[in-house]
C-alpha positions as CSV (number, residue, x, y, z in Angstrom):
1,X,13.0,-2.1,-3.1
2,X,13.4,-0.5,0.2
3,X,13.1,-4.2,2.4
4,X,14.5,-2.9,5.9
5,X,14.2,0.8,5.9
6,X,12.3,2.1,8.5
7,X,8.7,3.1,9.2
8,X,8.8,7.2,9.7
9,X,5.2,9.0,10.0
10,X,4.9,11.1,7.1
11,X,8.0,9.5,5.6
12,X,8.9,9.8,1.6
13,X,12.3,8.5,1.6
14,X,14.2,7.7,0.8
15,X,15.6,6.2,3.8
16,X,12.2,6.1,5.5
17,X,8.4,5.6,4.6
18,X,5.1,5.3,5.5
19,X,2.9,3.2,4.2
20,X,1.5,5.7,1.0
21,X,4.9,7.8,1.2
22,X,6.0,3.9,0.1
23,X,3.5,3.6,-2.6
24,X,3.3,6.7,-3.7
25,X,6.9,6.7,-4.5
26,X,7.2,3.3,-6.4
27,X,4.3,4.0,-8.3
28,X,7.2,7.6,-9.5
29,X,9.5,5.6,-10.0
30,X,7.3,3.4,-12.6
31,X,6.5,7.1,-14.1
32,X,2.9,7.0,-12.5
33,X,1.7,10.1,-10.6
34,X,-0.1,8.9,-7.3
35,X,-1.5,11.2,-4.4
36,X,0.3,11.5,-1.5
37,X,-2.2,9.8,1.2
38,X,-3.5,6.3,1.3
39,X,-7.6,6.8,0.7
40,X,-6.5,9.3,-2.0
41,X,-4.8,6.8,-3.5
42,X,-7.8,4.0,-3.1
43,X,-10.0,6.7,-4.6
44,X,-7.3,7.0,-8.1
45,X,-7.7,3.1,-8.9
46,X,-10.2,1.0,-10.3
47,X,-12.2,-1.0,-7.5
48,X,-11.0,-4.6,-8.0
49,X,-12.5,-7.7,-6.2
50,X,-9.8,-9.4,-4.0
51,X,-10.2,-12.6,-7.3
52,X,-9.1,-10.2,-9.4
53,X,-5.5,-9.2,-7.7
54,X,-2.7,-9.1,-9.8
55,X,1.4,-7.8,-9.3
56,X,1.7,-4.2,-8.3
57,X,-2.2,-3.9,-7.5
58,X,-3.1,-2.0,-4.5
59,X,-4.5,-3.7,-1.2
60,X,-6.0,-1.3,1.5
61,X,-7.1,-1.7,5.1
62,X,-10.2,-0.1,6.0
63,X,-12.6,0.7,9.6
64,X,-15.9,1.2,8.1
65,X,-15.5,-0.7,4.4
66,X,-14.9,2.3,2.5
67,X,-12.4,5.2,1.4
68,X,-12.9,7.1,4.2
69,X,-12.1,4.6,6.9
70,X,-8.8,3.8,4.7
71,X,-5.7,3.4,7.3
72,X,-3.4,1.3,5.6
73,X,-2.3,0.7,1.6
74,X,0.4,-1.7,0.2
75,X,1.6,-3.1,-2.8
76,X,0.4,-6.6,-3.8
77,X,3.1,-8.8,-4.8
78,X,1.1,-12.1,-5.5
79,X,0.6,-15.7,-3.9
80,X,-1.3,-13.7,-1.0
81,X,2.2,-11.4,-0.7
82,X,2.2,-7.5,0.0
83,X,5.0,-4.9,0.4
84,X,4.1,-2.9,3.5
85,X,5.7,0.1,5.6
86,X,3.4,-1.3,8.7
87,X,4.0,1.1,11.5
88,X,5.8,2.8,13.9
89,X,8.8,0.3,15.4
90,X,8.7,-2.0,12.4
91,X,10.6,-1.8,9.0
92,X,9.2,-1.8,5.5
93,X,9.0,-5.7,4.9
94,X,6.4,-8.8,3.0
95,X,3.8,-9.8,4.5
96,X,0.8,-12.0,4.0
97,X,-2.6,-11.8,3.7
98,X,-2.9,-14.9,6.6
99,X,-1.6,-11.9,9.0
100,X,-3.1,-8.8,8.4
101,X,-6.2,-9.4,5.9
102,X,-6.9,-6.6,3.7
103,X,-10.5,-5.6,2.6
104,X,-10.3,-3.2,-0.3
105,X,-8.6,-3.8,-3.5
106,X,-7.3,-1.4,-6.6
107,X,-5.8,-1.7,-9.7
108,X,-4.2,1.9,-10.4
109,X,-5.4,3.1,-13.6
């Protein structure tokens, strides 16, 4: 796990990450093939209701309610947990779904 590295636009690691750069690569390193950006990667998993979360399921943060107003992807972790690269400033860290509620979910196929 990559707890404290920083957030880098674009980032792949492995000192620094984006959000998808972050899932993309610990879904490799699982020996799953993701694509590189974050509604790409909504649009490669099942559609999953937000009851039907499980470990290493995707969470995604979206405008308009779909794909294409995906912004934001992380890696649930259960108990209302997720593994995040947030944004510029901050370091990859867990958070919870009691501060920044996601609204799509995925289970990557």
């Amino acid at each position: 796990m990559h707890l404290g590295d920083p957030y880098v636009w674009g980032g792949n690691g492995p000192h620094g990450w984006d959000c998808s750069g972050l899932v993309m690569a610990a879904y490799r390193h699982t020996g799953v093939s993701l694509p590189r950006v974050a509604a790409a990667q909504y649009r490669a998993t099942q559609p999953i209701s937000r009851s039907q979360l499980r470990r290493g399921d995707l969470v995604f943060w979206s405008g308009n309610g779909s794909s294409s107003g995906i912004h934001h992807v992380a890696i649930y972790l259960g108990s209302g947990q997720y593994l995040e690269a947030p944004r510029p400033g901050k370091s990859v860290r867990i958070s919870s779904f009691t501060s920044y509620n996601p609204n799509l979910y995925g289970r990557v196929r």
